[in-house]
C-alpha positions as CSV (number, residue, x, y, z in Angstrom):
1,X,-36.1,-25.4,-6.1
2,X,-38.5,-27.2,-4.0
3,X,-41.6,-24.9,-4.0
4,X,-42.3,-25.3,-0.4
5,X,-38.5,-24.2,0.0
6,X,-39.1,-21.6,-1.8
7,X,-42.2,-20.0,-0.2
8,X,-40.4,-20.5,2.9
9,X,-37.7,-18.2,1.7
10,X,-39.6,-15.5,0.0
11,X,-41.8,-15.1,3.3
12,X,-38.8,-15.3,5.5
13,X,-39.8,-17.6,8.4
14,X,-37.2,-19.9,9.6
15,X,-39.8,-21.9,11.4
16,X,-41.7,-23.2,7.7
17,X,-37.6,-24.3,6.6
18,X,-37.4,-26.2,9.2
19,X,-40.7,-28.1,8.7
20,X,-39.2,-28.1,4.5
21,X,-36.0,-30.0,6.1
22,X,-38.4,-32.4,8.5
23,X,-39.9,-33.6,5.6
24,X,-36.6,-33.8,3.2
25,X,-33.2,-34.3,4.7
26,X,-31.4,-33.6,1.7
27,X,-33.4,-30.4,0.0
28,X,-30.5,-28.0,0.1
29,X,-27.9,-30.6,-0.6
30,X,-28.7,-30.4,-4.6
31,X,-28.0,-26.6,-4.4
32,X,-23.8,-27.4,-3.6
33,X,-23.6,-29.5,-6.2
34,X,-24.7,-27.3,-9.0
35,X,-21.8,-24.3,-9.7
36,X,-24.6,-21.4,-10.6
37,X,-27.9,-21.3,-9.4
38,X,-30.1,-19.1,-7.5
39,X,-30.1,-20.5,-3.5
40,X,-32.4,-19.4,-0.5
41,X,-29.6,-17.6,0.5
42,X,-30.1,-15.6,-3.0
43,X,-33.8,-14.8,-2.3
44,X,-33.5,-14.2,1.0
45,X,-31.0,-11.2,0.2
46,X,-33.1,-9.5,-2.6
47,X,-36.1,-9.9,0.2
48,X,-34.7,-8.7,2.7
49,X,-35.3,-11.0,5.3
50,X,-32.1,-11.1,7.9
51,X,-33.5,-13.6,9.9
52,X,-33.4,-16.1,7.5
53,X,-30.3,-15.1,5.7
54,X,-28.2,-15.4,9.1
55,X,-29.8,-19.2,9.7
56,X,-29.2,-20.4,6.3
57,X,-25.5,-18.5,6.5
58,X,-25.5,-21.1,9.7
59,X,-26.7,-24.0,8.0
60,X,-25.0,-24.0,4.1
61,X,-22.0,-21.5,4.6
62,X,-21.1,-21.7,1.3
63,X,-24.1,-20.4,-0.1
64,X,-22.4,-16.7,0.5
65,X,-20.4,-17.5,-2.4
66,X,-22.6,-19.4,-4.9
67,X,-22.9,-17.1,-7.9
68,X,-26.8,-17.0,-9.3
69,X,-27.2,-17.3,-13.1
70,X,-27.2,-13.9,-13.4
71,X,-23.4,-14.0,-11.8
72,X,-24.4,-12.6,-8.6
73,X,-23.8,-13.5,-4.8
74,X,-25.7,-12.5,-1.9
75,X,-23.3,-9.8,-1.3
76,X,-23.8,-8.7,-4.9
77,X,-27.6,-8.4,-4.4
78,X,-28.1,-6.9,-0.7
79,X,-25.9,-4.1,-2.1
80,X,-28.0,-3.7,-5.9
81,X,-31.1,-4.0,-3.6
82,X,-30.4,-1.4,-0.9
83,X,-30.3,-3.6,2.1
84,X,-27.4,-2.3,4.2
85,X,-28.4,-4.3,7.2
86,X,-28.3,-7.3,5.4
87,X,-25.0,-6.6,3.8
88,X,-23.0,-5.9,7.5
89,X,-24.4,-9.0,8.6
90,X,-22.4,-11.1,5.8
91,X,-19.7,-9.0,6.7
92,X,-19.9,-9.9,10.2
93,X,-19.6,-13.8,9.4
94,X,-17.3,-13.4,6.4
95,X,-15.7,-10.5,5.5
96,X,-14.0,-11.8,2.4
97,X,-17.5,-11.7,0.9
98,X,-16.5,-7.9,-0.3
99,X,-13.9,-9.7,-2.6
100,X,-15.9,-12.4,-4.3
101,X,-15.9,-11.7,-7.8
102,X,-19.2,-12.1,-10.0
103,X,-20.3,-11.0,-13.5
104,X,-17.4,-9.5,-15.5
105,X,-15.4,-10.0,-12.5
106,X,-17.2,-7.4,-10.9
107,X,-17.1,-7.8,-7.0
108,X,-19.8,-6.2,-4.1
109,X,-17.0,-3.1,-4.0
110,X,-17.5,-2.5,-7.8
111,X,-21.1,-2.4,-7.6
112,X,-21.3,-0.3,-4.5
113,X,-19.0,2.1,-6.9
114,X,-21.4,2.2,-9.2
115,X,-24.6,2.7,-7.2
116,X,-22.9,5.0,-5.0
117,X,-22.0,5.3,-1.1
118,X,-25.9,6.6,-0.2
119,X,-25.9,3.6,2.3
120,X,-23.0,4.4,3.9
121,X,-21.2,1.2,3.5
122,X,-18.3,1.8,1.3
123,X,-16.1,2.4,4.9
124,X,-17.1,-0.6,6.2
125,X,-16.6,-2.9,3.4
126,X,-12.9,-0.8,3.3
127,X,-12.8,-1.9,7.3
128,X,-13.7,-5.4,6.3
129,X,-10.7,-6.1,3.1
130,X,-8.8,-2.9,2.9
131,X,-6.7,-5.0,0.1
132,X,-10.7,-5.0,-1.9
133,X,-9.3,-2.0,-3.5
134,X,-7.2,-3.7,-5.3
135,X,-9.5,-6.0,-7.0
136,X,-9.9,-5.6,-10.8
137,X,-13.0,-6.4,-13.4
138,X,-12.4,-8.8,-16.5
139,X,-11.7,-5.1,-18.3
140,X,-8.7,-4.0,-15.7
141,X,-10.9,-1.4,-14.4
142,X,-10.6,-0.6,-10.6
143,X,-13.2,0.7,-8.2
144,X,-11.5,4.1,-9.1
145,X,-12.4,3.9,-12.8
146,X,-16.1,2.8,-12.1
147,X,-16.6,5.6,-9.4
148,X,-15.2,8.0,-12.1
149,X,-17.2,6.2,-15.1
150,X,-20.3,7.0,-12.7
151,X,-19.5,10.4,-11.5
152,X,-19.6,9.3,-7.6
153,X,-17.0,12.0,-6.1
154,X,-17.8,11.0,-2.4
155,X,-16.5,7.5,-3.6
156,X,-13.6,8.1,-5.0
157,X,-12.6,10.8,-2.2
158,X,-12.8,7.4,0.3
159,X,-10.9,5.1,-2.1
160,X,-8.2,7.6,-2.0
161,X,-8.3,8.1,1.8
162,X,-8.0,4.5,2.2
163,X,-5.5,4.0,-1.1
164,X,-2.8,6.6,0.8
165,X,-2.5,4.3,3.3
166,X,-1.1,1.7,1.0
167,X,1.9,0.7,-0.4
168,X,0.6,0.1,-3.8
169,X,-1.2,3.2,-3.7
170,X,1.0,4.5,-6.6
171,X,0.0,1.4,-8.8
172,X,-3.4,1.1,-7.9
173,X,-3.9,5.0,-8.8
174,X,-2.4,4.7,-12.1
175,X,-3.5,1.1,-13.3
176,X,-4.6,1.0,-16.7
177,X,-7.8,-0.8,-18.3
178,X,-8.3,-2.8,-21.4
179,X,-8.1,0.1,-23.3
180,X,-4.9,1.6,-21.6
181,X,-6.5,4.1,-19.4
182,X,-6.0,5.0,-16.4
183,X,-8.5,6.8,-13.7
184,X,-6.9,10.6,-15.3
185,X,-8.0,9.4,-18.2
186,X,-11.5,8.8,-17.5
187,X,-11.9,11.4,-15.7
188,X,-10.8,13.6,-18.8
189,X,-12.8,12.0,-20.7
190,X,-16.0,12.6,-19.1
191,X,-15.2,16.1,-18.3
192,X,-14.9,15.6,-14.4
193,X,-12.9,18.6,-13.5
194,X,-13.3,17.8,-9.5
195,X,-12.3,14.7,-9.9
196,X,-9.2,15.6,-12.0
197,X,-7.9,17.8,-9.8
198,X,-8.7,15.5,-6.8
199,X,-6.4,12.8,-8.8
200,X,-3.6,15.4,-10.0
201,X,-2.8,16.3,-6.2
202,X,-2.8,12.3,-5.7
203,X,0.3,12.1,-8.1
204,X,-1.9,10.9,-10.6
205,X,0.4,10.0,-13.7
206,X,-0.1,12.8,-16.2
207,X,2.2,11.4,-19.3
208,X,0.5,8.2,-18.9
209,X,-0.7,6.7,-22.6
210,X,-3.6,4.8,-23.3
211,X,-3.7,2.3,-26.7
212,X,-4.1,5.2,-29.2
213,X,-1.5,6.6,-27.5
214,X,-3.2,9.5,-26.0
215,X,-2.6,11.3,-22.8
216,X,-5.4,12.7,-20.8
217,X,-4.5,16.0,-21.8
218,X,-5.0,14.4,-25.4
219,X,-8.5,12.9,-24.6
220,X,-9.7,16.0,-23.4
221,X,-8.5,18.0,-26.1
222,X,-10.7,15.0,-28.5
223,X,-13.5,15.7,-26.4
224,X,-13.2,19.4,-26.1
225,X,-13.6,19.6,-22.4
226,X,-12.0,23.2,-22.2
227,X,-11.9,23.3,-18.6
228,X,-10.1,20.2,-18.1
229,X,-8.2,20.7,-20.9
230,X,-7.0,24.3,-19.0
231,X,-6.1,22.1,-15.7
232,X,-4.2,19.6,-17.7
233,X,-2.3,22.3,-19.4
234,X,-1.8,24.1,-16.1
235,X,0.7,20.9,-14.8
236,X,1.5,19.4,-17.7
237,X,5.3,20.7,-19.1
238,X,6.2,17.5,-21.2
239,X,9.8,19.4,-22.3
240,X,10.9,19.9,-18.6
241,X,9.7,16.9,-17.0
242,X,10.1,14.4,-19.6
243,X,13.8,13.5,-18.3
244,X,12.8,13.7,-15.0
245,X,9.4,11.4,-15.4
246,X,12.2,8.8,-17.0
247,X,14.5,8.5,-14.4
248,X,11.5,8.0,-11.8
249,X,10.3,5.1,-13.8
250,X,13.8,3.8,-14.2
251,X,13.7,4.0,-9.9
252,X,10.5,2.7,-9.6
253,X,11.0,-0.1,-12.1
254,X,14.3,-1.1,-10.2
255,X,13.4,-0.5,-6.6
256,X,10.1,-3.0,-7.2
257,X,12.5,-5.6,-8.7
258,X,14.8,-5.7,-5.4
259,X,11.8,-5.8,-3.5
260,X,9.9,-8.7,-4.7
261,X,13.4,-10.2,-4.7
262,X,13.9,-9.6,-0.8
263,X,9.8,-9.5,0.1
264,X,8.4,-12.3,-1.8
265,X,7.8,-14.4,0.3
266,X,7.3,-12.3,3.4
267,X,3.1,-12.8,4.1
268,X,4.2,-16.8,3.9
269,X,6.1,-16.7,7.0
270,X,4.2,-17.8,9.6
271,X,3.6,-16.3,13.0
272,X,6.2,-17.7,15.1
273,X,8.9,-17.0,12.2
274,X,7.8,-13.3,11.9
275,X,8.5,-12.8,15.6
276,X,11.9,-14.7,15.7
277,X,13.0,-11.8,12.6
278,X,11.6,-9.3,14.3
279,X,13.8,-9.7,17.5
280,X,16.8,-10.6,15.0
281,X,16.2,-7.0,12.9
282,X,16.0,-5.3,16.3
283,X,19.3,-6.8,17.6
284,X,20.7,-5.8,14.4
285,X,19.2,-2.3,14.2
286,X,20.3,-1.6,17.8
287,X,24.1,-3.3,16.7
288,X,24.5,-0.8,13.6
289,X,22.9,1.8,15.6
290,X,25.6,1.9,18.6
291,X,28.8,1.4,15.7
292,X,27.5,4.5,14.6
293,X,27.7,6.2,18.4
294,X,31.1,4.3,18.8
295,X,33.4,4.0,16.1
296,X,36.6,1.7,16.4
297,X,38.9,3.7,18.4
298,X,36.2,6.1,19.7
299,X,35.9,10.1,19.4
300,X,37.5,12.9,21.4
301,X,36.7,13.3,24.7
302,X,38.4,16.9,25.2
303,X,41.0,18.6,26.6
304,X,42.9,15.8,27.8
305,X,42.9,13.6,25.0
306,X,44.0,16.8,23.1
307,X,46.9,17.2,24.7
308,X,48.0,13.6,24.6
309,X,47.1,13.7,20.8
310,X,49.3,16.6,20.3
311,X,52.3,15.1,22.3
312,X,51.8,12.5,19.6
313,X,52.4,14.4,16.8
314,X,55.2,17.0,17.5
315,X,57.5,14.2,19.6
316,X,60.6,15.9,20.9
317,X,63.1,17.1,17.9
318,X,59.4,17.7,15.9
319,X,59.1,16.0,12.4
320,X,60.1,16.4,8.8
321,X,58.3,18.5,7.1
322,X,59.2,18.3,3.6
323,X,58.0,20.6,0.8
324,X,54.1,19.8,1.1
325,X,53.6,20.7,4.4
326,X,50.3,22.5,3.8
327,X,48.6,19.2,2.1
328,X,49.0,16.8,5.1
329,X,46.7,14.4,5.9
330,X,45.4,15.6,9.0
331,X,44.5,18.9,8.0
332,X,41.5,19.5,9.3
333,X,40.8,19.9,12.9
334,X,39.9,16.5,14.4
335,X,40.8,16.8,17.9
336,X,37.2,18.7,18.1
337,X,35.3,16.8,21.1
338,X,32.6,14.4,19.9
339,X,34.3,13.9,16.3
340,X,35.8,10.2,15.5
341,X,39.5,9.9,15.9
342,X,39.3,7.5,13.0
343,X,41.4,7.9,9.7
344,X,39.1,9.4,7.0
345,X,38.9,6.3,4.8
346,X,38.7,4.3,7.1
347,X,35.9,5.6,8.5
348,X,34.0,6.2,5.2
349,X,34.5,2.6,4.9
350,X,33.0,1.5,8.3
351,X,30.1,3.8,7.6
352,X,28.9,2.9,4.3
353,X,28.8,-1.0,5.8
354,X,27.2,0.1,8.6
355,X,24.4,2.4,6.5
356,X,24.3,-0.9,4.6
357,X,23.3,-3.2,7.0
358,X,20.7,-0.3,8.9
359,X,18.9,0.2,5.7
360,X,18.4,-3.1,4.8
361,X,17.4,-4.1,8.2
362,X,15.3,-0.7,8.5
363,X,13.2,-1.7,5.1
364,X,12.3,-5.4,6.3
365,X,11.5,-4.3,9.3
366,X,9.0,-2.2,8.0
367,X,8.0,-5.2,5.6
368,X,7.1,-7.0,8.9
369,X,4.8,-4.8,10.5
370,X,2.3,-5.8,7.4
371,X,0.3,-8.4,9.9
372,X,0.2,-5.7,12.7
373,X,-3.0,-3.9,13.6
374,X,-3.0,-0.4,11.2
375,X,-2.6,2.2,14.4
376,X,0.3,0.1,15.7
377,X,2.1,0.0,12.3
378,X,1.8,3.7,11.6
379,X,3.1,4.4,15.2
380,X,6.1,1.6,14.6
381,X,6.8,3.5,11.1
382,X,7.2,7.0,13.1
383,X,9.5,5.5,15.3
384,X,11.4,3.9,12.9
385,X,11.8,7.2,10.9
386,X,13.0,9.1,13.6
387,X,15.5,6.1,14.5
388,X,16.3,6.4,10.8
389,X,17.0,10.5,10.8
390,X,18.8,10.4,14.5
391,X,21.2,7.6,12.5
392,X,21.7,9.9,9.4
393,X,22.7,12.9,12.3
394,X,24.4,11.0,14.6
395,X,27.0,9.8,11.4
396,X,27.4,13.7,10.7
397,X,27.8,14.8,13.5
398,X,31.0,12.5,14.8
399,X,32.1,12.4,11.3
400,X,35.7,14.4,11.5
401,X,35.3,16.1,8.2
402,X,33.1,15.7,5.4
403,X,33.8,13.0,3.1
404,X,36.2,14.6,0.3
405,X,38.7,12.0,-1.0
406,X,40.4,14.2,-3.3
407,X,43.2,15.2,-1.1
408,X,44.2,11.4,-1.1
């Protein structure tokens, strides 16, 4: 690095760069052109000096993301260096910088982690890339193992607050490292009773096996953490559960496959596509919706249509009625106002098409709202529940009878 540069950078005044770049045009050209080396941008963040960080993010960009030869960014340093200042200003220009992955594919979120939240900017970088969590070292380890590895509690409590909002939260709870284990695991190994209770009410997976084969109740009782190895024992009934734990995986495992097979391409479509489905899924919602209220040939108004129905049955003369008289088909009372006047098979028929067509339309709905701001989208999930239990009612309630096909 030029040393006039670099004296510039260390002392942080923008006006002695600008005399550096009067006297050679092309003195931070070299630094783009090389994949790891130490920038101003570099020194500038371990100096502290905003000023000159924000005018060299203005001039060379993609310095945020050069990695030094120590495999660090900007990002990566402010945070080991305790500038928080200079850290929300990166964010401010680019807040992707949280997922920009350095040494041991460790990114700004892994580090903060491990240093702990003293700063305060563990929410912000969540604000920033709420999908950060996500983001994995070269050894599989999540932000959850590291804050666990390091005994930061406050960390992990905010990675799970922000985790429940996700739907991965399940997967990113329960990922396993190189070694096969998962956050429960460290935390039994370092004898972490807080934070293995903290992870048990999160559904943390309890039968979970690392390499060795080991549940955390196993590493515990290698380590001879007796207090964890009491909590552990407290939840864990492998005899009663283990059928039970199957199935769920058996769910899980099918459920993901249908829904990267419907959803995996839904955060391609672009904006204008997105809206055009949405008013499709609502036409269709509000079409499968209204079968439900109105099924073919309607429901019983009352009295009236009683009658008439009645006249129907017992004509003039009356009607055969054989030897079975007690198992006829309309045995039940559906001339009740509000119940469908429809056949019983036929109806069960109608419905389960109908249930068909809501659920599927209900679930990509719900895939669509991904883009929307996060208030909106938990208000739109609300509203889609309760649409989804008044459609469960609304079927058992003008259903004639319940749905027993054994008298046919």
């Amino acid at each position: 690095m030029d040393e006039n540069l670099r004296k510039a950078t260390r002392t942080g005044k923008v006006n002695e760069l600008y005399r550096v770049i009067q006297s050679n045009g092309n003195v931070l050209r070299h630094f783009d052109e090389v994949e790891f080396i130490e920038t101003p941008l570099h020194i500038a963040a371990e100096e502290g000096c905003i000023e000159f960080a924000m005018e060299m993010m203005n001039l060379k960009p993609s310095f945020a993301r050069k990695l030094n030869h120590q495999g660090l960014s900007p990002l990566h340093i402010a945070v080991r260096k305790g500038h928080k200042e200079m850290a929300l200003r990166f964010l401010e220009i680019d807040k992707h910088l949280v997922r920009v992955r350095g040494k041991k594919g460790k990114t700004p979120l892994h580090y903060l982690c491990k240093v702990g939240n003293q700063l305060g900017l563990l929410d912000p970088f969540l604000e920033a890339s709420p999908d950060c969590i996500q983001d994995v070292t070269t050894e599989n380890r999540t932000a959850l193992h590291i804050a666990i590895q390091n005994n930061r509690l406050d960390v992990l409590q905010l990675l799970i607050r922000t985790l429940k909002r996700k739907d991965y939260y399940w997967e990113v709870v329960n990922r396993k490292d190189k070694d096969g284990n998962t956050a429960l695991h460290i935390a039994a190994i370092h004898n972490q009773p807080k934070v293995l209770k903290l992870l048990l009410n999160c559904k943390a997976d309890k039968h979970a096996t690392n390499q060795v084969g080991l549940t955390a109740l196993g590493v515990a009782q290698q380590h001879n953490n007796r207090e964890n190895i009491a909590i552990l024992k407290d939840c864990f009934i492998p005899v009663a559960s283990n059928f039970k734990r199957k199935l769920e995986k058996q769910v899980v495992k099918y459920v993901t496959k249908a829904s990267l097979l419907i959803f995996q391409n839904m955060d391609n479509i672009s904006a204008d596509d997105r809206n055009a489905l949405l008013v499709i899924l609502g036409l269709l919602l509000t079409a499968t919706y209204q079968a439900t209220l109105s099924p073919p040939g309607g429901v019983w108004q009352g009295l009236l249509q009683t009658a008439t129905y009645q006249a129907t049955l017992s004509p003039p003369g009356g009607v055969w009625q054989g030897e079975n008289t007690s198992r006829s088909k309309g045995s039940y009372d559906a001339t009740v106002p509000g119940k469908s006047v429809m056949d019983q098979m036929d109806f069960l028929s109608s419905y389960i098409q109908n249930y068909d067509v809501f659920l599927l339309t209900f679930f990509l709905t719900l895939a669509l709202r991904k883009t929307f701001p996060y208030g909106f989208r938990t208000a739109l999930k609300i509203l889609l529940a309760f649409l989804a239990v008044c459609f469960d009612e609304s079927i058992s309630v003008i259903a004639a009878h319940p749905f027993n096909i054994s008298n046919y």
